[in-house]
C-alpha positions as CSV (number, residue, x, y, z in Angstrom):
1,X,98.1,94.9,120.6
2,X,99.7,92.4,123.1
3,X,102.5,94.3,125.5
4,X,105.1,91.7,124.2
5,X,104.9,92.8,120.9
6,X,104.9,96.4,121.8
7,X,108.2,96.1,123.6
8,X,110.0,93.9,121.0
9,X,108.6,96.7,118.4
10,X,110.0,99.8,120.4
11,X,113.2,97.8,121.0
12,X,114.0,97.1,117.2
13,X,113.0,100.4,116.2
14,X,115.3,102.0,119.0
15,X,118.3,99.8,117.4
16,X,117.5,100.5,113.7
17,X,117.0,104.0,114.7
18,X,119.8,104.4,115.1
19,X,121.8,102.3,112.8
20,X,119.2,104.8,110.4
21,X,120.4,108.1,111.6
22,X,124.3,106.7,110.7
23,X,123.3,104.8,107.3
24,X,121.9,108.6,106.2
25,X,125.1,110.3,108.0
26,X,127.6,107.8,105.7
27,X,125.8,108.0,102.8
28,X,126.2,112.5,103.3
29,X,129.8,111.9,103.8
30,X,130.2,109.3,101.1
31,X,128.6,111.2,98.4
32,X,130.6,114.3,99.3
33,X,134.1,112.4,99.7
34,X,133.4,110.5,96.2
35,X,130.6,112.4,94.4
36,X,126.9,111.2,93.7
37,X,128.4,109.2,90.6
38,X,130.5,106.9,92.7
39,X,127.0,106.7,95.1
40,X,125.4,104.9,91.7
41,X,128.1,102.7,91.2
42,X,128.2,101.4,94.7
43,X,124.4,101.2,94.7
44,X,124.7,99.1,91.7
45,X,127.0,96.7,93.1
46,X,124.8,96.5,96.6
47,X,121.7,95.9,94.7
48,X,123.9,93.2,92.7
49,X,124.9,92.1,96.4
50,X,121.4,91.9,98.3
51,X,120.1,89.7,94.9
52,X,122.9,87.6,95.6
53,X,122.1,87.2,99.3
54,X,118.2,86.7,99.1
55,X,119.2,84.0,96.1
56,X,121.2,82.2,98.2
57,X,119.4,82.2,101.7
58,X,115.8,81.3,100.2
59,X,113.9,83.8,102.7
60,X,114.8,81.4,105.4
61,X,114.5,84.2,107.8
62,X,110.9,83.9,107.3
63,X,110.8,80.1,107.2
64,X,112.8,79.7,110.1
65,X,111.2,82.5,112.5
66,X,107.8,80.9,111.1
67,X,107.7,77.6,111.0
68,X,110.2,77.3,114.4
69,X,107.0,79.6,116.2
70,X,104.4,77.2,114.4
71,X,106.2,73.9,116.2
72,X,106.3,75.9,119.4
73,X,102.7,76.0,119.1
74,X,101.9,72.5,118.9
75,X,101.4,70.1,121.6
76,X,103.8,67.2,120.7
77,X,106.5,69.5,118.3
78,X,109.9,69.5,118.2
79,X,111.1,73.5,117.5
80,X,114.8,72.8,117.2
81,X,114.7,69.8,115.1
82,X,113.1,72.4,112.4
83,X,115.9,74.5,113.3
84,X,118.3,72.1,112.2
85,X,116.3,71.4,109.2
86,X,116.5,75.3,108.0
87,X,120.7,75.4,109.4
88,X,120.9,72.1,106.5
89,X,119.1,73.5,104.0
90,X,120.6,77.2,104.3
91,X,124.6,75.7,104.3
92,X,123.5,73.6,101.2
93,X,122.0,76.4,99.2
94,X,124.7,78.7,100.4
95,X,127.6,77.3,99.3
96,X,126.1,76.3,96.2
97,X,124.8,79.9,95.3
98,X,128.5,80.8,96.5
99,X,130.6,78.8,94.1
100,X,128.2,79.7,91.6
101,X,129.1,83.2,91.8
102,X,132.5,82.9,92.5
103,X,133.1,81.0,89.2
104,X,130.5,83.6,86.7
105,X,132.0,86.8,88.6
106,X,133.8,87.7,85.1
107,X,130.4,87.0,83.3
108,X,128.6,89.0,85.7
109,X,130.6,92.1,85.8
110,X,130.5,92.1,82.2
111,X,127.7,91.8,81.5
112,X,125.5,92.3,84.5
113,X,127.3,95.2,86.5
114,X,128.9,96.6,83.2
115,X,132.4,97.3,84.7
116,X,135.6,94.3,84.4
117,X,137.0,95.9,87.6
118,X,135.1,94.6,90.2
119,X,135.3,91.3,89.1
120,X,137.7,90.3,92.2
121,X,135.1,92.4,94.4
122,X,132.5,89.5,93.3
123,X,134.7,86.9,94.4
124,X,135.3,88.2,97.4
125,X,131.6,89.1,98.1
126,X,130.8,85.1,97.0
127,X,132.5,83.9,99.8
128,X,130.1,85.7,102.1
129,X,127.0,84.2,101.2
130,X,127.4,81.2,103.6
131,X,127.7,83.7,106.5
132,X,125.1,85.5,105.7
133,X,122.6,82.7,105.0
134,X,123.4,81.1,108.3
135,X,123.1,84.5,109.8
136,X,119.7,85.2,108.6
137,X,118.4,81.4,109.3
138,X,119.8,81.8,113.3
139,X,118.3,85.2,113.9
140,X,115.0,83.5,112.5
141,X,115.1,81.2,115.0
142,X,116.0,84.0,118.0
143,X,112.4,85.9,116.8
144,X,110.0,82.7,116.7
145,X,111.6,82.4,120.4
146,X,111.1,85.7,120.8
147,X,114.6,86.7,121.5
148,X,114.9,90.2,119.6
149,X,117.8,91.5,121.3
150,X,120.9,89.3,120.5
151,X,119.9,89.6,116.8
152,X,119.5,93.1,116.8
153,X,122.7,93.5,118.8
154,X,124.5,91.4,115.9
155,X,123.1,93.6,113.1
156,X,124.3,96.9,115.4
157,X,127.9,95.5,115.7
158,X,128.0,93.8,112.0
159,X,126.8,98.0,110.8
160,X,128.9,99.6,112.9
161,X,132.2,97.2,111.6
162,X,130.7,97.7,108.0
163,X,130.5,101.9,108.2
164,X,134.0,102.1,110.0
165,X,135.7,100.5,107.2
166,X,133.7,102.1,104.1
167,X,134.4,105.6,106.1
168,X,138.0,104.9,106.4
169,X,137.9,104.0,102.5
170,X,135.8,107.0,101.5
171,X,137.7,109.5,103.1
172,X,141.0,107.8,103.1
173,X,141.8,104.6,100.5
174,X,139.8,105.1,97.8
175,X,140.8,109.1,97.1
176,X,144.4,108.2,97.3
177,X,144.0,105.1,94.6
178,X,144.9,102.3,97.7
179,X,141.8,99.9,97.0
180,X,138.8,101.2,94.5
181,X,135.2,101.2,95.4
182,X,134.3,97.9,94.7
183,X,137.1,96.3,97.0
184,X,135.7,98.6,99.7
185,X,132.3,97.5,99.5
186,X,133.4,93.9,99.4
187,X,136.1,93.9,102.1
188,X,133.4,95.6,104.7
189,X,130.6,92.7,103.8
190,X,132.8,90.2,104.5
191,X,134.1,91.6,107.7
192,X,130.6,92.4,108.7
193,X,128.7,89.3,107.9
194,X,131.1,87.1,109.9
195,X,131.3,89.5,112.7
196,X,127.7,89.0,112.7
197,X,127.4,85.3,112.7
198,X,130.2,85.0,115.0
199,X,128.0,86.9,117.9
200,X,124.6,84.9,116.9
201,X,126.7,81.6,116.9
202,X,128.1,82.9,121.0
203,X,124.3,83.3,121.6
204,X,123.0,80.2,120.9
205,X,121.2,78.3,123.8
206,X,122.7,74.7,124.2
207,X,119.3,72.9,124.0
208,X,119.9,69.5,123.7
209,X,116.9,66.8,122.4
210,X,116.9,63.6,121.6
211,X,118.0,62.1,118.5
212,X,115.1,60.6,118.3
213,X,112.3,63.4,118.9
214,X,109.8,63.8,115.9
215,X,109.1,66.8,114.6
216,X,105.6,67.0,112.8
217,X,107.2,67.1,109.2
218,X,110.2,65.1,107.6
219,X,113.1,66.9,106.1
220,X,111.7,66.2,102.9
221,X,108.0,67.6,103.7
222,X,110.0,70.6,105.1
223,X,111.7,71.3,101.9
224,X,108.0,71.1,100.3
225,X,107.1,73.7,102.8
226,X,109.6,75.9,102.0
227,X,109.1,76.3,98.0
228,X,106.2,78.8,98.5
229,X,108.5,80.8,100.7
230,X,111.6,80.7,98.7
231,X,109.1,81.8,95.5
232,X,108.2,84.7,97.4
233,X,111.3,86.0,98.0
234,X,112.7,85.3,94.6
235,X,110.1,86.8,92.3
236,X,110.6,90.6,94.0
237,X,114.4,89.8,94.5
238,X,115.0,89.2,90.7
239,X,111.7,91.6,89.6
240,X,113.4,94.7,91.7
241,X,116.9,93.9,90.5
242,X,115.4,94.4,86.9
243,X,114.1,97.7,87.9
244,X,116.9,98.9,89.5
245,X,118.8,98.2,86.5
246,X,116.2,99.6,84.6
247,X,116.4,102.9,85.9
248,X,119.7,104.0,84.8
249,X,119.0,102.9,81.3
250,X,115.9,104.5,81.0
251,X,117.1,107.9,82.1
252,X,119.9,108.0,79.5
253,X,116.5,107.2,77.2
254,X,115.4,110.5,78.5
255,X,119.0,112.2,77.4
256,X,120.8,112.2,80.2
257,X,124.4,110.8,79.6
258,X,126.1,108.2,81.4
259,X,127.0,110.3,84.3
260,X,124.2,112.0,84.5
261,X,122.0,108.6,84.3
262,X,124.0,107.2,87.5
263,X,124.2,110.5,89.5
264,X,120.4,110.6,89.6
265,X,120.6,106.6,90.4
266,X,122.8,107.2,93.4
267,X,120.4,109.8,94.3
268,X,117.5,107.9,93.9
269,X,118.5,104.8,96.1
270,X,120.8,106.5,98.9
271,X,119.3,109.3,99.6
272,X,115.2,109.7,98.5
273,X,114.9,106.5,99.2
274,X,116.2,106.1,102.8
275,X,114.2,109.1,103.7
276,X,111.1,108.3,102.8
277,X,111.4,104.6,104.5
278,X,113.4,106.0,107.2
279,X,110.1,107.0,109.2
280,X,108.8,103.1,108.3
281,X,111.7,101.3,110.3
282,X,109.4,101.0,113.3
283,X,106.5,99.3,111.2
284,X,109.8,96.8,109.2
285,X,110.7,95.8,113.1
286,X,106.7,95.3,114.0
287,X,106.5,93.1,110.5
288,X,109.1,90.8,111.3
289,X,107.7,90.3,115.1
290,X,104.0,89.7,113.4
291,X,105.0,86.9,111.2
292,X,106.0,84.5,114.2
293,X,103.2,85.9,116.5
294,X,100.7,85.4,113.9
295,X,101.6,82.1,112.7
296,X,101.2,80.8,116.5
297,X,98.4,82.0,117.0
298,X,97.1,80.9,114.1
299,X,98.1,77.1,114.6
300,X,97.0,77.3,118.5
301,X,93.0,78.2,117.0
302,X,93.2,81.8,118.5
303,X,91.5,83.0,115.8
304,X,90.3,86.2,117.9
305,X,93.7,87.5,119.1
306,X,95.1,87.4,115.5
307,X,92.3,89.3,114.5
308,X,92.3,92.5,117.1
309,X,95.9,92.1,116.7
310,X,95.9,92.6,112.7
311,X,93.0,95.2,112.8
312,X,95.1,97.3,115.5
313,X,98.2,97.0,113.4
314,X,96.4,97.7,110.2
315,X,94.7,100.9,111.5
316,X,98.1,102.4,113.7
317,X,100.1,102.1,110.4
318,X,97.4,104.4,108.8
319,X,97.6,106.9,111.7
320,X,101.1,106.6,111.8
321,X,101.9,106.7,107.9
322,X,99.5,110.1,107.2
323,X,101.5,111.7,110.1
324,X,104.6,111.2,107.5
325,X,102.7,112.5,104.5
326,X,102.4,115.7,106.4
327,X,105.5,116.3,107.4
328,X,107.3,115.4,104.1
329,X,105.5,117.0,102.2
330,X,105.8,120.5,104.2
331,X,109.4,119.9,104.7
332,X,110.0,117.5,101.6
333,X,112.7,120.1,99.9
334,X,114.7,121.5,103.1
335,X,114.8,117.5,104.2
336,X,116.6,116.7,100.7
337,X,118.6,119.6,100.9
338,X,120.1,119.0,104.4
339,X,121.0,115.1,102.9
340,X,122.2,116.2,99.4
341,X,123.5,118.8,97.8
342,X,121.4,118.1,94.4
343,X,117.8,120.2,94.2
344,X,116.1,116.9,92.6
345,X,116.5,114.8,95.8
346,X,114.0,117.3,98.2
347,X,111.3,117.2,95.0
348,X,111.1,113.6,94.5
349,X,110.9,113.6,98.2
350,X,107.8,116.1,98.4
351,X,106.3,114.4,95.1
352,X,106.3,110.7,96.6
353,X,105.6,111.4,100.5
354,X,101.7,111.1,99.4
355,X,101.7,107.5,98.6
356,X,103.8,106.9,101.5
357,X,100.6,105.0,103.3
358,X,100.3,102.6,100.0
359,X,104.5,101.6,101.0
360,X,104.1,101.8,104.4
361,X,101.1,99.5,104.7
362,X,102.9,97.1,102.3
363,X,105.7,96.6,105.2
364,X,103.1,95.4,107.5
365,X,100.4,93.6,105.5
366,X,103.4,92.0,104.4
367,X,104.2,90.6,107.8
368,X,100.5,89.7,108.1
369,X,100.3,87.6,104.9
370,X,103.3,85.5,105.6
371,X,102.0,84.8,109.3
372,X,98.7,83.9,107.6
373,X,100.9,81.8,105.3
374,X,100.0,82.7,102.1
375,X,103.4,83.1,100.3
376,X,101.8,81.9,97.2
377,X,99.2,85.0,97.2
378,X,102.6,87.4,97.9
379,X,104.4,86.1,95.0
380,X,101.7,86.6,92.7
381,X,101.2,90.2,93.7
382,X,105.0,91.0,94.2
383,X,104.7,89.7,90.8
384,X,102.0,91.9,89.5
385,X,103.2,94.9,91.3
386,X,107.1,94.7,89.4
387,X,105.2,94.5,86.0
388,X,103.0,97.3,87.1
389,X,106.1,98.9,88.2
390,X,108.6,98.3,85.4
391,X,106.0,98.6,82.6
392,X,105.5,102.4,84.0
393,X,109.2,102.9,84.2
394,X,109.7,101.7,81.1
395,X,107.0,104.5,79.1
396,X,107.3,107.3,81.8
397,X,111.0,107.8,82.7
398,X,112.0,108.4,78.8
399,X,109.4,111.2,78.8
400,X,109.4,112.4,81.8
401,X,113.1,111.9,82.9
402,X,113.8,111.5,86.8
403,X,110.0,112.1,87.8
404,X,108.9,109.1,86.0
405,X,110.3,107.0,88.6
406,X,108.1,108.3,91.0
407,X,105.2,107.3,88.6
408,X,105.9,104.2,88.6
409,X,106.0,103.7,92.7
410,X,102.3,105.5,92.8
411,X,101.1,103.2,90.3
412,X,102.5,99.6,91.9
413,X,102.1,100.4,95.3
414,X,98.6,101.6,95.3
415,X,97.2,99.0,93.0
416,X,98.6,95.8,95.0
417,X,98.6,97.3,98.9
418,X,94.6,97.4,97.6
419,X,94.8,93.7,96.7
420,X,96.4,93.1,100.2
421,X,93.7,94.2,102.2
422,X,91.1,92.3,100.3
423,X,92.7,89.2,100.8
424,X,93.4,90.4,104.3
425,X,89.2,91.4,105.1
426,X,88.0,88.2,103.4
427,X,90.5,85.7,105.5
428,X,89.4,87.6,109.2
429,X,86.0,89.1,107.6
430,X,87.5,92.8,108.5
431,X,86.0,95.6,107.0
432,X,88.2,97.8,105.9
433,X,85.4,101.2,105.9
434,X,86.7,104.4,104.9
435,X,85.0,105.9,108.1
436,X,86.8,103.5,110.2
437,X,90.1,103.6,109.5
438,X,90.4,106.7,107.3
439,X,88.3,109.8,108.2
440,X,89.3,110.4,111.6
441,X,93.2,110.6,111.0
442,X,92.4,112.6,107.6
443,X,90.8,115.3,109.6
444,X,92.9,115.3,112.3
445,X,96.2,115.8,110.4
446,X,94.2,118.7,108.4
447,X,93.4,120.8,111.5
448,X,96.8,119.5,112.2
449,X,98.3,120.7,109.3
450,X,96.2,124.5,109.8
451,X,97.4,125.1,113.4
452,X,101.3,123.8,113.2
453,X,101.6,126.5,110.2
454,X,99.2,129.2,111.6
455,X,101.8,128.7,114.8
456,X,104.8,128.5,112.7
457,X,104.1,132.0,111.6
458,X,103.1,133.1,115.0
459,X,106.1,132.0,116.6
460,X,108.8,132.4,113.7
461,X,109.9,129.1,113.3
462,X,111.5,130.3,109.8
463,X,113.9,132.5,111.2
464,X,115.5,129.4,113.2
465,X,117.9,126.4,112.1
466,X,116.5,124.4,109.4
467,X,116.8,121.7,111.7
468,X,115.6,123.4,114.4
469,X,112.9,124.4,112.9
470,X,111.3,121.3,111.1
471,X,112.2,119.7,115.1
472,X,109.9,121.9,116.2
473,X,107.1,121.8,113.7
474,X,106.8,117.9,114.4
475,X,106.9,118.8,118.3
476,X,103.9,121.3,117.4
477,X,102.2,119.1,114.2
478,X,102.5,115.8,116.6
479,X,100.8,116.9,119.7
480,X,98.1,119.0,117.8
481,X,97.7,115.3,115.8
482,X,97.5,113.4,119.0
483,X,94.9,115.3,120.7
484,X,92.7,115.7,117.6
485,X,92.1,112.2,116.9
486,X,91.8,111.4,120.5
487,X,89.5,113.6,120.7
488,X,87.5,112.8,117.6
489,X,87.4,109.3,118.5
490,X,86.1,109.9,122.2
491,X,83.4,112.6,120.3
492,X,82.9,109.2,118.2
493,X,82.5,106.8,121.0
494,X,79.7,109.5,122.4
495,X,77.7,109.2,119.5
496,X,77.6,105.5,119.2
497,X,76.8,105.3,122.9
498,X,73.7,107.6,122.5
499,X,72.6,106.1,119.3
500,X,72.2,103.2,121.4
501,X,70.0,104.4,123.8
């Protein structure tokens, strides 16, 4: 893998590490200042939000950080006359997406978020789409430059604005009846997304170009461009909203009652959720680095870089991903515990950890596909996966009750991360071989797995701090891990070379 990418990677993660670590800390303090039902009504009105924002920003993260890296790559381009193209067409759909909310915010309380009160909330949350379009389409254009650390600085400061003021209202406002949870939510987006676009605006270069430089596409073309693109951002966005509305109403099918139904919701999205993609914010920064980096070097003929590049990616997810596995599924419960006080959230974490390399490897083949440019082939299987998904939902959560969400995740994820890599291995010719890329990390994390709990007996690790002690079992699991495939692989490389003799 190139060094720049490396260092962008371990930058990003470093930032969202720790943005992570204070997301999980809020959403502890949140759900014991206002209860787990209060968690599902404010992850309602999120997931209400983030459909909102994806509608009205058409992915043009992606388009910008993508197409803005394929002009750089072209001889006679003209990068920030594309950039100007995506700031147009991200202010137009904006505003309209904004004034389309603002006037069917009674409509969509109603009937969408299924409570009259936070229909001022809506309003107020319409009126940051702009900000947040323009926001997403200028830190586009920072990553196909491959500036990393201005937008990551603006998503640090736009968190950190956002956390104050839902902390203050948790533990303050909202439990003496100043402002309810819906004007909370809306008040620190607002703030947040403007603070946010205010820095990125500060940041930007003043490149000046002629008037009358020619990009290699029209505005119009560019629009054309974009529709595969926008597709793929709007079939999951509207698919996933469905689920997570889904959910709830499913689990009062299996007879829990209202409460009950949203408790487990709120349980669900703020806590097992974030813990089991907490580990894959390092492979979400390396994803959005890949798209630009691919897409250049695809459109510059390096056909060869892309492909060590993707192979290397492909096979360090793995690695990394069946590292997780282990260690959530060893300390799955205790994890939940520390994060929530409900049983159910450490079991659903233990039960799903194992198709935590099907999710993971999503994040990054992802990142490859759209660099590859072939949005249309992501829609179709975002597609294929929510019908998987919701279809599975639908028949297992009645029966099965809270564990039937976990059902449905397997079932999606492993079935479409498996049409991923074919498309992947026939566009590069990569074979994806279970001795390759599988059977060396599989035995190393199980003679991982045997030593870090023979030694965890041995030493006593029980006896210590829960959090002590699962610190010290990844110390112990990690550097057993380490030396075991490097080892295997050198073992490996011995063979080959004597085969060939």
């Amino acid at each position: 893998m190139e060094k720049n990418v490396t260092k962008d990677t371990i930058f990003l993660t470093l930032m969202q590490l720790t943005t992570q670590i204070l997301s999980l800390i809020l959403n502890i303090f949140i759900t014991r200042m206002l209860g787990s039902e209060n968690l599902g009504l404010m992850s309602l009105i999120y997931a209400f939000f983030t459909f909102a924002i994806i509608i009205s920003n058409g992915n043009i993260f992606v388009s910008t950080s993508r197409f803005v890296a394929e002009e750089k790559g072209k001889k006679e381009g003209c990068p920030q006359k594309i950039f100007r193209y995506s700031l147009t067409f991200s202010l137009i759909l904006s505003i309209t997406s904004a004034v389309i909310v603002f006037i069917m915010a009674r409509p969509i309380s109603t009937n969408i978020i299924k409570n009259p009160e936070c229909i001022t909330a809506v309003r107020m949350l319409a009126l940051s789409l702009p900000a947040a379009a323009l926001g997403s389409c200028i830190k586009g254009y920072f990553h196909a430059n491959r500036k990393v650390i201005i937008p990551a600085v603006s998503e640090a400061a736009a968190f950190l604005i956002k956390s104050f003021i839902m902390a203050v209202s948790a533990g303050i406002l909202i439990p003496q009846n100043m402002i309810s949870v819906y004007t909370a939510i809306a008040i620190s987006t607002i703030c947040s997304e403007v603070s946010c676009l205010i820095i990125l605006l500060a940041s930007l270069p003043e490149k000046k170009f002629s008037e009358h430089s020619k990009a290699s596409v029209s505005f119009g073309k560019y629009i054309c461009k974009l529709i595969p693109i926008i597709l793929n951002s709007y079939i999951p966005c509207i698919l996933s909203t469905a689920n997570d509305a889904l959910v709830p109403v499913t689990l009062r099918q299996s007879g829990c009652n209202t409460s009950e139904a949203l408790s487990y919701y709120g349980i669900f999205e703020a806590v097992v959720l974030p813990v089991i993609f907490f580990p894959s914010m390092l492979l979400s920064c390396l994803s959005m680095i890949l798209v630009p980096e691919i897409s250049k070097h695809r459109l510059s003929g390096e056909k060869f870089k892309n492909l060590d590049l993707i192979s290397d990616v492909i096979s360090k997810t793995i690695i990394y991903s069946i590292f997780i596995v282990s260690i959530l599924a060893t300390y799955g419960n205790e994890i939940g515990s520390l994060v929530s006080n409900e049983s159910s959230a450490g079991k659903m974490i233990a039960l799903l950890s194992p198709v935590i390399p099907f999710i993971y490897l999503e994040i990054v083949l992802e990142g490859i596909i759209k660099g590859l440019g072939k949005h249309s082939f992501s829609s179709l299987n975002y597609l294929a996966e929510y019908i998987v998904r919701i279809s599975v939902l639908l028949i297992c959560v009645p029966l099965m009750g809270f564990y039937g969400i976990a059902v449905s995740y397997y079932m999606s994820n492993i079935a479409c991360n498996i049409a991923r890599i074919i498309v992947i291995s026939k566009t590069y010719d990569i074979r994806f071989t279970f001795s390759g890329y599988l059977l060396t990390p599989l035995i190393s994390i199980i003679v991982s797995w045997q030593i870090s709990s023979m030694l965890r007996a041995v030493l006593h690790l029980d006896s210590l701090h829960i959090i002590l002690q699962i610190a010290s079992y990844i110390i112990i699991s990690l550097s057993v891990y380490m030396f075991t495939l490097k080892s295997l692989k050198n073992t490996f490389k011995i063979s080959k070379d004597i085969s060939g003799l």
